[in-house]
Predicted model as a PDB file, atoms N, CA, C, CB and O in Angstrom, pLDDT in the B-factor column:
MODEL        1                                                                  
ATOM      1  N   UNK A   1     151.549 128.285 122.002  1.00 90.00           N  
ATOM      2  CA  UNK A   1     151.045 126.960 121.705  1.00 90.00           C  
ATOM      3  C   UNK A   1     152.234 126.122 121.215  1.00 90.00           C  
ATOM      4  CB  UNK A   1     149.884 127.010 120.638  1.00 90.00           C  
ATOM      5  O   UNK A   1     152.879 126.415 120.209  1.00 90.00           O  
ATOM      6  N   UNK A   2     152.480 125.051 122.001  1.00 91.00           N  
ATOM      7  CA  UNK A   2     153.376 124.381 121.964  1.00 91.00           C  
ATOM      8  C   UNK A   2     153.098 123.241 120.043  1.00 91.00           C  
ATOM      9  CB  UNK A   2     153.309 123.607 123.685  1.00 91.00           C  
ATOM     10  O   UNK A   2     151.998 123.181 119.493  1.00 91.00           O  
ATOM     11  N   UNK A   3     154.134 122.681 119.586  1.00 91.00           N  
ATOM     12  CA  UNK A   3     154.291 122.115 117.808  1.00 91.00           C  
ATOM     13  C   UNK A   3     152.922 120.829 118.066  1.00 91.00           C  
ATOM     14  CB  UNK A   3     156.539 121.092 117.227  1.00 91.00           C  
ATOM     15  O   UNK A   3     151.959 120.637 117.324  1.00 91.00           O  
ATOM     16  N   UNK A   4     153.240 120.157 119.264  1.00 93.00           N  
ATOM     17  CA  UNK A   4     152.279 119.139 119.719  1.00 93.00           C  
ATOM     18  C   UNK A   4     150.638 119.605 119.703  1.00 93.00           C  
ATOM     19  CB  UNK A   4     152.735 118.753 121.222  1.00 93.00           C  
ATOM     20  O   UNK A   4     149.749 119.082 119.031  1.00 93.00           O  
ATOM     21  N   UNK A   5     150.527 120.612 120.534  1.00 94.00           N  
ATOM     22  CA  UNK A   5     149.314 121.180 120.495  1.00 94.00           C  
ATOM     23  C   UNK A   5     148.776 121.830 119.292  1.00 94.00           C  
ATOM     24  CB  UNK A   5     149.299 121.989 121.405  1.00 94.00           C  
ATOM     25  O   UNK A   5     147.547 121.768 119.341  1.00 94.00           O  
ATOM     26  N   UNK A   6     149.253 122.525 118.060  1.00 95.00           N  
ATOM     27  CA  UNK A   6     149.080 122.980 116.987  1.00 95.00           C  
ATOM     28  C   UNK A   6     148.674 121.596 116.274  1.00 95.00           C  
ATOM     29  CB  UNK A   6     150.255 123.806 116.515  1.00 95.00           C  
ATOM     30  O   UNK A   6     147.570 121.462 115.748  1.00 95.00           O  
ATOM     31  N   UNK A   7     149.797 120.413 116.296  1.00 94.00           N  
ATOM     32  CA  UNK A   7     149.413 119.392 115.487  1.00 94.00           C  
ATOM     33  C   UNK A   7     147.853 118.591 115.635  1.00 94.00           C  
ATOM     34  CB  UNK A   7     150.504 118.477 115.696  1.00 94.00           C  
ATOM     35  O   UNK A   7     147.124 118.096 114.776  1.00 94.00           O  
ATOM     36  N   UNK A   8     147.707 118.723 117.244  1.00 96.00           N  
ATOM     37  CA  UNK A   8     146.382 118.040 117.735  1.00 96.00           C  
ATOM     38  C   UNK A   8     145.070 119.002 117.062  1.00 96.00           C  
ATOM     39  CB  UNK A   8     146.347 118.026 119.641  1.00 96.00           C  
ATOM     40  O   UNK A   8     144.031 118.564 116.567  1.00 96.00           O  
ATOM     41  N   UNK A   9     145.444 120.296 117.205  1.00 96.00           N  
ATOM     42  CA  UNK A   9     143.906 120.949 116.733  1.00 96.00           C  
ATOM     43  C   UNK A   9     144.178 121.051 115.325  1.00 96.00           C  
ATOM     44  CB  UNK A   9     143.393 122.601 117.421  1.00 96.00           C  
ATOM     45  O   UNK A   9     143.251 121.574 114.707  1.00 96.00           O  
ATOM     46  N   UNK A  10     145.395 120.633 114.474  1.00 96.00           N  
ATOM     47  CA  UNK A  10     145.030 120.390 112.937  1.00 96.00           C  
ATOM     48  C   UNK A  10     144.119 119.135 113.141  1.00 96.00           C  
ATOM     49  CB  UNK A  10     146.469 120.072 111.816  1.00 96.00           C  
ATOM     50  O   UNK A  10     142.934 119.116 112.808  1.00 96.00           O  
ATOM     51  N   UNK A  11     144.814 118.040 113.748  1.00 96.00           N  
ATOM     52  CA  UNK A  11     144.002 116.470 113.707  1.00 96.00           C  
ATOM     53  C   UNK A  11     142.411 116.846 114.347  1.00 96.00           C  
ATOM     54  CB  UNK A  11     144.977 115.034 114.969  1.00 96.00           C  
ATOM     55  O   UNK A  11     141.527 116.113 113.903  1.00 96.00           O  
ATOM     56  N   UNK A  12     142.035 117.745 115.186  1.00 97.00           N  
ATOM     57  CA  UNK A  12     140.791 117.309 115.610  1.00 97.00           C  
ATOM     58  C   UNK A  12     139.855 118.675 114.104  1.00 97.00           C  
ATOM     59  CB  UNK A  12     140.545 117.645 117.894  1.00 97.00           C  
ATOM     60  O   UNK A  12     138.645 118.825 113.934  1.00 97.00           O  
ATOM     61  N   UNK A  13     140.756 119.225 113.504  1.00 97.00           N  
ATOM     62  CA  UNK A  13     139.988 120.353 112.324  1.00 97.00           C  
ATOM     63  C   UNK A  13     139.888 118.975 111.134  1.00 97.00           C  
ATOM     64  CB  UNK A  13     141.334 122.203 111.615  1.00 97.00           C  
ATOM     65  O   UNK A  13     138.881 118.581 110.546  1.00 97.00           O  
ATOM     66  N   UNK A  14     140.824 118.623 111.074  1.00 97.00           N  
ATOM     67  CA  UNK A  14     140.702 117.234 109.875  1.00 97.00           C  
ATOM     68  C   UNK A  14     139.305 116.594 110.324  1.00 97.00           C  
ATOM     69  CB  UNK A  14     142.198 115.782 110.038  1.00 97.00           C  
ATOM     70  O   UNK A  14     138.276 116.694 109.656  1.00 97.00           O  
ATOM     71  N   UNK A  15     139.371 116.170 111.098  1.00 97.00           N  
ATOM     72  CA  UNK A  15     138.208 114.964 111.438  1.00 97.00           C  
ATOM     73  C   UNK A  15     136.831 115.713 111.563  1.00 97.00           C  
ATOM     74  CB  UNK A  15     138.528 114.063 113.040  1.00 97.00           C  
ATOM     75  O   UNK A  15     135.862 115.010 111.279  1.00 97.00           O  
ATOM     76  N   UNK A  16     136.584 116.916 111.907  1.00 98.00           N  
ATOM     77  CA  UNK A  16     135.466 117.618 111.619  1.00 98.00           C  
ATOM     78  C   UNK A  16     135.194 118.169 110.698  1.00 98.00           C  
ATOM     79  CB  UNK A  16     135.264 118.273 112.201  1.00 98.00           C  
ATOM     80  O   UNK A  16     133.981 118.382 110.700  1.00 98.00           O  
ATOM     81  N   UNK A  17     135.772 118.627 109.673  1.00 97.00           N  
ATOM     82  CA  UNK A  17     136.021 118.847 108.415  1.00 97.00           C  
ATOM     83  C   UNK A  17     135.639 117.502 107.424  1.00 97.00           C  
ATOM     84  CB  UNK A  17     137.482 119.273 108.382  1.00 97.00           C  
ATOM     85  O   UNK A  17     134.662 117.423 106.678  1.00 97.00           O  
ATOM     86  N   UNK A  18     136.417 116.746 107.582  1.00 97.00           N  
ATOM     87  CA  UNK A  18     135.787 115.228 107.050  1.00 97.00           C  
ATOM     88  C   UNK A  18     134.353 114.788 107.360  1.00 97.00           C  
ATOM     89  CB  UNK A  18     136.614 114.047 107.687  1.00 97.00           C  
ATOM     90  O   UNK A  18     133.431 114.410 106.637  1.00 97.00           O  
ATOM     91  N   UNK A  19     134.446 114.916 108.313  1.00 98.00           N  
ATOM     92  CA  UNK A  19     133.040 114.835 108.758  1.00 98.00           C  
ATOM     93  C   UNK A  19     131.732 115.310 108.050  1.00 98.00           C  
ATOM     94  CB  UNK A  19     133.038 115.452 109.845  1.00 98.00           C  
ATOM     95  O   UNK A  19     130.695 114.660 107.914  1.00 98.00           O  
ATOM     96  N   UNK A  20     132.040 116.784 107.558  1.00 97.00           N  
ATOM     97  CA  UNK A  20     131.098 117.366 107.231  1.00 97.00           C  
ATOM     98  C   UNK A  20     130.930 117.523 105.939  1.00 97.00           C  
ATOM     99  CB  UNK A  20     131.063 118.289 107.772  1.00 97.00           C  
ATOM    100  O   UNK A  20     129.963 118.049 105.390  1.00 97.00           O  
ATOM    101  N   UNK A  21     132.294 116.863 105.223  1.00 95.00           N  
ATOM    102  CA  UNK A  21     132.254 116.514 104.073  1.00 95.00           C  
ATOM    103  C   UNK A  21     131.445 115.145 103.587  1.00 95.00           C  
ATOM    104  CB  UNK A  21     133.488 116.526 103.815  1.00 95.00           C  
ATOM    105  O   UNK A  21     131.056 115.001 102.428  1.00 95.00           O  
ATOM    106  N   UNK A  22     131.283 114.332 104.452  1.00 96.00           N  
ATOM    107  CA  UNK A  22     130.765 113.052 104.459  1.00 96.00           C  
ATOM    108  C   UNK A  22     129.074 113.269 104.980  1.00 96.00           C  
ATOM    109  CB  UNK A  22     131.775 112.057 105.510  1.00 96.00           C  
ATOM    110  O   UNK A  22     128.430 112.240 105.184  1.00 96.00           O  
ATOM    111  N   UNK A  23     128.611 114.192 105.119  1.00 97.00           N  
ATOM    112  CA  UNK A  23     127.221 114.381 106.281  1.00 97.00           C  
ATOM    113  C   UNK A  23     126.501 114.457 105.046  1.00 97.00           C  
ATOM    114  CB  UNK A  23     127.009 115.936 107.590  1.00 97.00           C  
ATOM    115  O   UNK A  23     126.734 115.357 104.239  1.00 97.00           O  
ATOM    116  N   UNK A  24     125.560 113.489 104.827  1.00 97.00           N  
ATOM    117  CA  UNK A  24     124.110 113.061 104.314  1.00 97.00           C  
ATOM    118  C   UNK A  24     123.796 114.840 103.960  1.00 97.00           C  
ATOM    119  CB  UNK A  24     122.836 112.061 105.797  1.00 97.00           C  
ATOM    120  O   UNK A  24     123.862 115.367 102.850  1.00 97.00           O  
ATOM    121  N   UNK A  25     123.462 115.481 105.221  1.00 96.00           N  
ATOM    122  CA  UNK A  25     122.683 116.965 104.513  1.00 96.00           C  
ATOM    123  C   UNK A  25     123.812 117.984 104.026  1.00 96.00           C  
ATOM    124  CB  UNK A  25     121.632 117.944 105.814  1.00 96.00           C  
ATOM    125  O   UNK A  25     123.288 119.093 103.916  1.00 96.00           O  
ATOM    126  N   UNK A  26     124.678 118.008 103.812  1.00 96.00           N  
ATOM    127  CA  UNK A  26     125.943 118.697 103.032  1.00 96.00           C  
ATOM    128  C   UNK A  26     125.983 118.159 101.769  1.00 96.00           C  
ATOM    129  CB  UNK A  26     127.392 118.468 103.685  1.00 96.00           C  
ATOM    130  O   UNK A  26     126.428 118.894 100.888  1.00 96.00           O  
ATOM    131  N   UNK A  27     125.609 116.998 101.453  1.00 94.00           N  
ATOM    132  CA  UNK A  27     125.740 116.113 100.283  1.00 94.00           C  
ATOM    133  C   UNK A  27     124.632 116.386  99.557  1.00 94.00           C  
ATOM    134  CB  UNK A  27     125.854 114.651 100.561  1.00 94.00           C  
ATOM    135  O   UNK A  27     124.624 116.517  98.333  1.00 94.00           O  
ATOM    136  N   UNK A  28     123.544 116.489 100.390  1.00 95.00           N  
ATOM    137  CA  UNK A  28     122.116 116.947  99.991  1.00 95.00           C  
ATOM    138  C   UNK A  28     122.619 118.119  99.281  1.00 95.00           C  
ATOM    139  CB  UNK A  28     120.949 117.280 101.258  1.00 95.00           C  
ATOM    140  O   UNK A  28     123.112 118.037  98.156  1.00 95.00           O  
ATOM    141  N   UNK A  29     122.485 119.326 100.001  1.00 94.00           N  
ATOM    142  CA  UNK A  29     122.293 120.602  99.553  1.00 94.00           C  
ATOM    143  C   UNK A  29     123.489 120.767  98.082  1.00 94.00           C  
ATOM    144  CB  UNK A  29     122.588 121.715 101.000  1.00 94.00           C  
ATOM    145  O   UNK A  29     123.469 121.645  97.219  1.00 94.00           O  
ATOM    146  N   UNK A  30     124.073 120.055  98.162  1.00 92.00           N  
ATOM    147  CA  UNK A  30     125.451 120.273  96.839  1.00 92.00           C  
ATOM    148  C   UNK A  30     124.454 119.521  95.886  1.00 92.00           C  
ATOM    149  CB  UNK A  30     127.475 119.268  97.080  1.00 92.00           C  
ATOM    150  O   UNK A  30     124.018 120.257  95.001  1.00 92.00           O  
ATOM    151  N   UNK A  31     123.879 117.926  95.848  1.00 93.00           N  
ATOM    152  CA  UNK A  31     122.811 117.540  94.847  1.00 93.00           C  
ATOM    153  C   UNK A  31     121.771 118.298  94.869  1.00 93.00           C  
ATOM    154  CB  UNK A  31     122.330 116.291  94.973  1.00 93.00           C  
ATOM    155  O   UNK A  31     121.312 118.617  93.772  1.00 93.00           O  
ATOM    156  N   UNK A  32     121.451 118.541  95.460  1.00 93.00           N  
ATOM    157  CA  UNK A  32     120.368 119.811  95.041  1.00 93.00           C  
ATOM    158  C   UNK A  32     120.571 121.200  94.563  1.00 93.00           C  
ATOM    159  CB  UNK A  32     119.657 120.132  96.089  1.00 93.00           C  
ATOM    160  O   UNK A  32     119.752 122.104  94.395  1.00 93.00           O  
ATOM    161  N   UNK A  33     121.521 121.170  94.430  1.00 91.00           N  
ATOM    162  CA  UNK A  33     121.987 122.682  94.087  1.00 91.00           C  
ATOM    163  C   UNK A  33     121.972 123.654  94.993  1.00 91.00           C  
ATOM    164  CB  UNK A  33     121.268 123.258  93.124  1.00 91.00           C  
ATOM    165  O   UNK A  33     122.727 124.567  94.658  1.00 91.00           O  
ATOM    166  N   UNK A  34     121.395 123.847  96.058  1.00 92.00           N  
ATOM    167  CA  UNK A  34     121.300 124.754  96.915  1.00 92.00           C  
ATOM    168  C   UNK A  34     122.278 125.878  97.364  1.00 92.00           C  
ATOM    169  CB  UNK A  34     121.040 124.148  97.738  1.00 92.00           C  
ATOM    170  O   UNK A  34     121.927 127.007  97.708  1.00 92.00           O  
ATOM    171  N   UNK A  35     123.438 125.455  97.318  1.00 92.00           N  
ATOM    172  CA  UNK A  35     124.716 126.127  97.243  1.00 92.00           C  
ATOM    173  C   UNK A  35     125.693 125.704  96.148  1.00 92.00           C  
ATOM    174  CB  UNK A  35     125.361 125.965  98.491  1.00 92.00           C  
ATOM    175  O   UNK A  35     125.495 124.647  95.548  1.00 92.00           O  
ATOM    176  N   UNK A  36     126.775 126.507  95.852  1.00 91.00           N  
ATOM    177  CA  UNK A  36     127.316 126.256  94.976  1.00 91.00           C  
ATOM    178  C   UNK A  36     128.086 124.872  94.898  1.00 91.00           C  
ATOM    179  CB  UNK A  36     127.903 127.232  94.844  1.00 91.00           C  
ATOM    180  O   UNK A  36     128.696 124.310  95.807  1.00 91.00           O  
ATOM    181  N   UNK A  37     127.864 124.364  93.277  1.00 85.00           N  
ATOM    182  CA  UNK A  37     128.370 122.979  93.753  1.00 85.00           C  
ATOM    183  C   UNK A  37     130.002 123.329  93.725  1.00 85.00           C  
ATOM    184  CB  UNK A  37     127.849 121.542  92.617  1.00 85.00           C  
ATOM    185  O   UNK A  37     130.730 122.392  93.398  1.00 85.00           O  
ATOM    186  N   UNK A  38     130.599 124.536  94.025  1.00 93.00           N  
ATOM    187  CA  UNK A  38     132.132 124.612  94.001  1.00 93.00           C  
ATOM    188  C   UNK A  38     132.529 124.228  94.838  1.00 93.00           C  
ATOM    189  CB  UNK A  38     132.756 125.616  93.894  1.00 93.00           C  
ATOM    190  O   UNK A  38     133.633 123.712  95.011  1.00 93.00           O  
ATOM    191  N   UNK A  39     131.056 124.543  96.077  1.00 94.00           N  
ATOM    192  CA  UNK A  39     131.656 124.510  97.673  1.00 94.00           C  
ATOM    193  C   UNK A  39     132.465 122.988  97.971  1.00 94.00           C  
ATOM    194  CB  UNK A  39     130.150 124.665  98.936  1.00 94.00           C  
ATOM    195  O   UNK A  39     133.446 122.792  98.689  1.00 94.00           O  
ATOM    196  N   UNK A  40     131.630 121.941  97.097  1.00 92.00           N  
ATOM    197  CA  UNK A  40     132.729 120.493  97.173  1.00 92.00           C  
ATOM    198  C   UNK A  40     134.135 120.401  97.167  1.00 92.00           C  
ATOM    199  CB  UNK A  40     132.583 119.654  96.094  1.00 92.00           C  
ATOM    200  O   UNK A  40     134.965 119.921  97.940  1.00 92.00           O  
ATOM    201  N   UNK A  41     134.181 121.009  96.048  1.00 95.00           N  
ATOM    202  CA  UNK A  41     136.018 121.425  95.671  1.00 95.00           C  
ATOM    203  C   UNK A  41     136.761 122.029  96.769  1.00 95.00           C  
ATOM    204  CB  UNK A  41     136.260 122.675  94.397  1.00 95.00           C  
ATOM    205  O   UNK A  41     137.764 121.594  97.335  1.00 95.00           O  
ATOM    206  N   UNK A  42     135.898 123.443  97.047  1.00 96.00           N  
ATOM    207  CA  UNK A  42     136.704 124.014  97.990  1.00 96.00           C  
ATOM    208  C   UNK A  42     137.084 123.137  99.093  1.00 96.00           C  
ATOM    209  CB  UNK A  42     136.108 125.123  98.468  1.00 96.00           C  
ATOM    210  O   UNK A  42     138.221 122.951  99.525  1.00 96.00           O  
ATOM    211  N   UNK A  43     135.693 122.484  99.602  1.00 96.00           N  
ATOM    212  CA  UNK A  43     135.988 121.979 100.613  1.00 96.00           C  
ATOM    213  C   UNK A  43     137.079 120.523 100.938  1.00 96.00           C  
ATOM    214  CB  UNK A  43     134.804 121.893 100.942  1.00 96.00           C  
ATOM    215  O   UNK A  43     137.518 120.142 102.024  1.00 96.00           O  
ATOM    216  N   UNK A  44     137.267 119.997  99.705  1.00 95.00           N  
ATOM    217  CA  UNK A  44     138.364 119.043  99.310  1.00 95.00           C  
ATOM    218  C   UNK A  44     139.652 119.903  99.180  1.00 95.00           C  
ATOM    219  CB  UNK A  44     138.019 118.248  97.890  1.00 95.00           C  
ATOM    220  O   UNK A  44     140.687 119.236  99.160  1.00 95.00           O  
ATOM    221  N   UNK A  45     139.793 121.225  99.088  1.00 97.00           N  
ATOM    222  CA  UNK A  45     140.978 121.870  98.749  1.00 97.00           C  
ATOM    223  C   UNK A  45     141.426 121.816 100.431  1.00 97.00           C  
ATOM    224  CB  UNK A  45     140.786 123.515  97.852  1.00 97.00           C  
ATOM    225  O   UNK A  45     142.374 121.211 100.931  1.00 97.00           O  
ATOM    226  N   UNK A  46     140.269 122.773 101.179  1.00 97.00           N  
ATOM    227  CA  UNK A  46     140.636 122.692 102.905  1.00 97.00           C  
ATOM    228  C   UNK A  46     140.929 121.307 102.861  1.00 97.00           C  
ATOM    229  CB  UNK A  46     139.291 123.090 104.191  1.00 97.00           C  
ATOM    230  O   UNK A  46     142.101 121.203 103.221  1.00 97.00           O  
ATOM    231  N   UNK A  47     140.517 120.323 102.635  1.00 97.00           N  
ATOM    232  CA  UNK A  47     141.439 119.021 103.743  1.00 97.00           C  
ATOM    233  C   UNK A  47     142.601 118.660 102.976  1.00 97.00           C  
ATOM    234  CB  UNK A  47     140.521 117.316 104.100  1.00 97.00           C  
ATOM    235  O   UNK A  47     143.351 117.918 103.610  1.00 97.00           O  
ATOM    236  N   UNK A  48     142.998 118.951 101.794  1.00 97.00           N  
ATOM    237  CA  UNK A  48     143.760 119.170 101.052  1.00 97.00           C  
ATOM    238  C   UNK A  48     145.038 119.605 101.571  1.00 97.00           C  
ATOM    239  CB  UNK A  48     143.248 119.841 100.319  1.00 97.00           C  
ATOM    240  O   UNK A  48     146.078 118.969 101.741  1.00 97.00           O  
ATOM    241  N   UNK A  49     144.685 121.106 101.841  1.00 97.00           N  
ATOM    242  CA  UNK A  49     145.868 121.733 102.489  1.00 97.00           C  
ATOM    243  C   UNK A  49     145.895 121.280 103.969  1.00 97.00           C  
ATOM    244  CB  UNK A  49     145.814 123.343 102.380  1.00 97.00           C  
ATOM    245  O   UNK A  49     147.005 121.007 104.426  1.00 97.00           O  
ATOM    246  N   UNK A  50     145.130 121.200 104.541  1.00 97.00           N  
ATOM    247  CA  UNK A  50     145.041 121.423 105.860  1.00 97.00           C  
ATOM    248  C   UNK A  50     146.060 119.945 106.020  1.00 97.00           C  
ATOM    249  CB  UNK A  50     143.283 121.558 106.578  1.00 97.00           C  
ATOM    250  O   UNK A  50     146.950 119.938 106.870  1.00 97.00           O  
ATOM    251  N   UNK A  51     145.889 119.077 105.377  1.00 96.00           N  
ATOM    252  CA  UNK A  51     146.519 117.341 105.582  1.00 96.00           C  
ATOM    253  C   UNK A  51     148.385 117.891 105.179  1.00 96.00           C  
ATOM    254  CB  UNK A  51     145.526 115.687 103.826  1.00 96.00           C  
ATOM    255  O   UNK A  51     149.461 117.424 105.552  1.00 96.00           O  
ATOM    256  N   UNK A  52     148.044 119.023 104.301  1.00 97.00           N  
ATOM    257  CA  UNK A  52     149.750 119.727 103.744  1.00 97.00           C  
ATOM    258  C   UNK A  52     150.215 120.035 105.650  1.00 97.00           C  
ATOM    259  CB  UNK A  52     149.587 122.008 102.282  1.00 97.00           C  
ATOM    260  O   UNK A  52     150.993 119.454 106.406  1.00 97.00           O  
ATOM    261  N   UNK A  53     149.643 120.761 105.757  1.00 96.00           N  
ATOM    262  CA  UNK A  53     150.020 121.741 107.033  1.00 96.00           C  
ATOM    263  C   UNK A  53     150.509 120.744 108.048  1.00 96.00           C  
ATOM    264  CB  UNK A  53     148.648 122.697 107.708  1.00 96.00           C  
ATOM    265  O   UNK A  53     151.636 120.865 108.528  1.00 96.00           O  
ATOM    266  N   UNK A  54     149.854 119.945 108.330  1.00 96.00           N  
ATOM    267  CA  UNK A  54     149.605 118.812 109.501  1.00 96.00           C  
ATOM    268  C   UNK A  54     150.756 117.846 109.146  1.00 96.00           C  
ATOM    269  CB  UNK A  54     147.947 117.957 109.457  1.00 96.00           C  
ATOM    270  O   UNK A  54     151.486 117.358 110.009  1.00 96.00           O  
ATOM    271  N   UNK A  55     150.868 117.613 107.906  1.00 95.00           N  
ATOM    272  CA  UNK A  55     152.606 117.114 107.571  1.00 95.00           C  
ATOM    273  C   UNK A  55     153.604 118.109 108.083  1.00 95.00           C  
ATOM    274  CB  UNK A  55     153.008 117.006 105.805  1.00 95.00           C  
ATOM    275  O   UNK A  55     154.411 117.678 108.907  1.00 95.00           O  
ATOM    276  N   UNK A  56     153.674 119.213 107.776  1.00 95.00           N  
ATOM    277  CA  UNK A  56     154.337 119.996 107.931  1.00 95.00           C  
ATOM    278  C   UNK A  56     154.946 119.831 109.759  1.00 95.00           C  
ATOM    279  CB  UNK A  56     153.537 121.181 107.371  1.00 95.00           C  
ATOM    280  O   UNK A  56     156.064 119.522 110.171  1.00 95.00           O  
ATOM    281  N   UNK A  57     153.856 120.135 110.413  1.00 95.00           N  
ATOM    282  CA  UNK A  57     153.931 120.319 111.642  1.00 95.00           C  
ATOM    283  C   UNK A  57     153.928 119.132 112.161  1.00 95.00           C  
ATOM    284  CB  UNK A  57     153.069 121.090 112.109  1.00 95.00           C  
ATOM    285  O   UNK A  57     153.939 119.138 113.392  1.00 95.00           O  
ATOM    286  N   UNK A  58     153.913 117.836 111.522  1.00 95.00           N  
ATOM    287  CA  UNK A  58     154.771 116.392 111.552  1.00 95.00           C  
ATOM    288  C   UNK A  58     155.853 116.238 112.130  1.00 95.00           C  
ATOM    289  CB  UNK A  58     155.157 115.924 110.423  1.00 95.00           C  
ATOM    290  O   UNK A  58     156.311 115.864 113.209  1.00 95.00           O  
ATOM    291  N   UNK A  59     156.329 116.826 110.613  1.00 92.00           N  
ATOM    292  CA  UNK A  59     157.965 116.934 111.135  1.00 92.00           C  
ATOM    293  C   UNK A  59     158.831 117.454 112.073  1.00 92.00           C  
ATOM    294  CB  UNK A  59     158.526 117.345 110.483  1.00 92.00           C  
ATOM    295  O   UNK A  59     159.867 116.997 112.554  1.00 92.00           O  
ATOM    296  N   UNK A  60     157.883 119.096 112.359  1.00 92.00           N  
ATOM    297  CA  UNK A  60     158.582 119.119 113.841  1.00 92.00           C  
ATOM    298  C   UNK A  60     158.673 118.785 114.800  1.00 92.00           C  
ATOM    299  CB  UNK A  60     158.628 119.624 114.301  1.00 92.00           C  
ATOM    300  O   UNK A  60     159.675 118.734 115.513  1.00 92.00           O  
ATOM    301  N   UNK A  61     157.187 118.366 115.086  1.00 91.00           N  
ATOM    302  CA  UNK A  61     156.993 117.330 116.338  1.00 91.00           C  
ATOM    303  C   UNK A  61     158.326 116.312 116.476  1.00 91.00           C  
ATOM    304  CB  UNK A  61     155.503 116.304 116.055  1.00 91.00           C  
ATOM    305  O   UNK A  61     159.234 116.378 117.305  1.00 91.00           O  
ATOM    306  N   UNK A  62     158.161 115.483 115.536  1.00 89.00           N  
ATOM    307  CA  UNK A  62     159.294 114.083 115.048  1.00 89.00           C  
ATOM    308  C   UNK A  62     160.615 114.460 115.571  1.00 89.00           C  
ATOM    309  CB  UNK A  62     159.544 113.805 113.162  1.00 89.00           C  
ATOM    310  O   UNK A  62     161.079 113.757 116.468  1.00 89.00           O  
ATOM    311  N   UNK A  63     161.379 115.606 115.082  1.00 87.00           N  
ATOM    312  CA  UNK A  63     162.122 116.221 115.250  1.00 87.00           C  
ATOM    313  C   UNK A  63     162.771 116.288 116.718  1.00 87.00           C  
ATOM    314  CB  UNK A  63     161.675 117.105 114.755  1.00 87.00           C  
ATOM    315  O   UNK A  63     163.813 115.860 117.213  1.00 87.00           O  
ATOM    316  N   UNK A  64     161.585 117.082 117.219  1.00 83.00           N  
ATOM    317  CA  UNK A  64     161.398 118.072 118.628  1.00 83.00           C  
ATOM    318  C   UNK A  64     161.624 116.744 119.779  1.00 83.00           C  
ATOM    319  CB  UNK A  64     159.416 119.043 118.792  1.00 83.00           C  
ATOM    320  O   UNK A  64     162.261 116.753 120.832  1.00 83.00           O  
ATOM    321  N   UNK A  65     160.733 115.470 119.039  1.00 81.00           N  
ATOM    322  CA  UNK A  65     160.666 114.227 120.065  1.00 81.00           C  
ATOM    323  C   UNK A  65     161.932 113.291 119.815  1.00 81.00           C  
ATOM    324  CB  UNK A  65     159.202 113.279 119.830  1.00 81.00           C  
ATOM    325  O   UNK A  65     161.903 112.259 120.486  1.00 81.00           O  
ATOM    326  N   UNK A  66     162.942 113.434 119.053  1.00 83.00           N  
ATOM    327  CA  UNK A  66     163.918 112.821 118.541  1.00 83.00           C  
ATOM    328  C   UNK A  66     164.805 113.362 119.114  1.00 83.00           C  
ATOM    329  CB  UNK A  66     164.036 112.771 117.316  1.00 83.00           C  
ATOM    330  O   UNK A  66     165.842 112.723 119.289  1.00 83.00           O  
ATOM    331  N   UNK A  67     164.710 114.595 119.554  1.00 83.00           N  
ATOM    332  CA  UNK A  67     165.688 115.801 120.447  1.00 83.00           C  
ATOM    333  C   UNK A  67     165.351 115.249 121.631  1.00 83.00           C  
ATOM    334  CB  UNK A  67     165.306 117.635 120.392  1.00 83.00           C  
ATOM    335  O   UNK A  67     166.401 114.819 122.108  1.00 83.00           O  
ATOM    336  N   UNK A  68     164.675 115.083 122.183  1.00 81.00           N  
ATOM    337  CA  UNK A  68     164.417 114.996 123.699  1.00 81.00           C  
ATOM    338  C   UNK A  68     164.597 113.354 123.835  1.00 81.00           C  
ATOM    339  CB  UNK A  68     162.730 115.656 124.232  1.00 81.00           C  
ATOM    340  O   UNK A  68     165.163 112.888 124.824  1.00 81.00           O  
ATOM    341  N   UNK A  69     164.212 112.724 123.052  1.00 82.00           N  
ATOM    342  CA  UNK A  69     164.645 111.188 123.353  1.00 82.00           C  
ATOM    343  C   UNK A  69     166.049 111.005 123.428  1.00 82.00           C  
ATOM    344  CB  UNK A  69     164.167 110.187 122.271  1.00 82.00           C  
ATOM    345  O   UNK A  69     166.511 110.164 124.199  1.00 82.00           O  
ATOM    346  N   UNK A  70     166.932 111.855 122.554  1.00 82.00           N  
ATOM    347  CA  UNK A  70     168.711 111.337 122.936  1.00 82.00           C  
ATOM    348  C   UNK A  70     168.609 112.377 124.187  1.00 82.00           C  
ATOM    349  CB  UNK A  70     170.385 111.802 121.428  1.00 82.00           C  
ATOM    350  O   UNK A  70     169.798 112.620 124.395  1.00 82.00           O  
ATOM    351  N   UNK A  71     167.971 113.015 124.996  1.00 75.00           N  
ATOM    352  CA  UNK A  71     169.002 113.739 126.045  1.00 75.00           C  
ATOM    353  C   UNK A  71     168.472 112.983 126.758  1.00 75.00           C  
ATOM    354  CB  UNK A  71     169.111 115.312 126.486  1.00 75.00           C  
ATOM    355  O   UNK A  71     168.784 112.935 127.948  1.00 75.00           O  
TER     356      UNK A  71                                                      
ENDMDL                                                                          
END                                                                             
């Protein structure tokens, strides 16, 4: 898997991840108690890191495309 393709399925895990952090019945079940209300945190920790990672693999892209633009 090419730095480009790693970076795209961090961006399309972000946006579904967000997503489901934002969804009316996820929000439910945490006000209601139904599951632990840690699972919020955790789940702010995943986009947390995951937004770390996706920098990460930023830079190589940037890099990788900065290489190929001078040749």
């Amino acid at each position: 898997m090419k730095a480009i393709e790693i970076l795209q399925e961090f961006n399309s895990c972000y946006v579904k991840i967000q997503a489901i952090a934002q969804d009316e019945n996820w929000l439910l079940l945490i006000a209601d108690k139904k599951i632990d209300p840690e699972a919020a945190t955790h789940l702010g920790d995943v986009l947390h890191y995951l937004t770390e990672a996706t920098g990460c693999v930023e830079e190589v892209v940037e890099i990788k495309f900065n290489q190929e633009a001078k040749s």
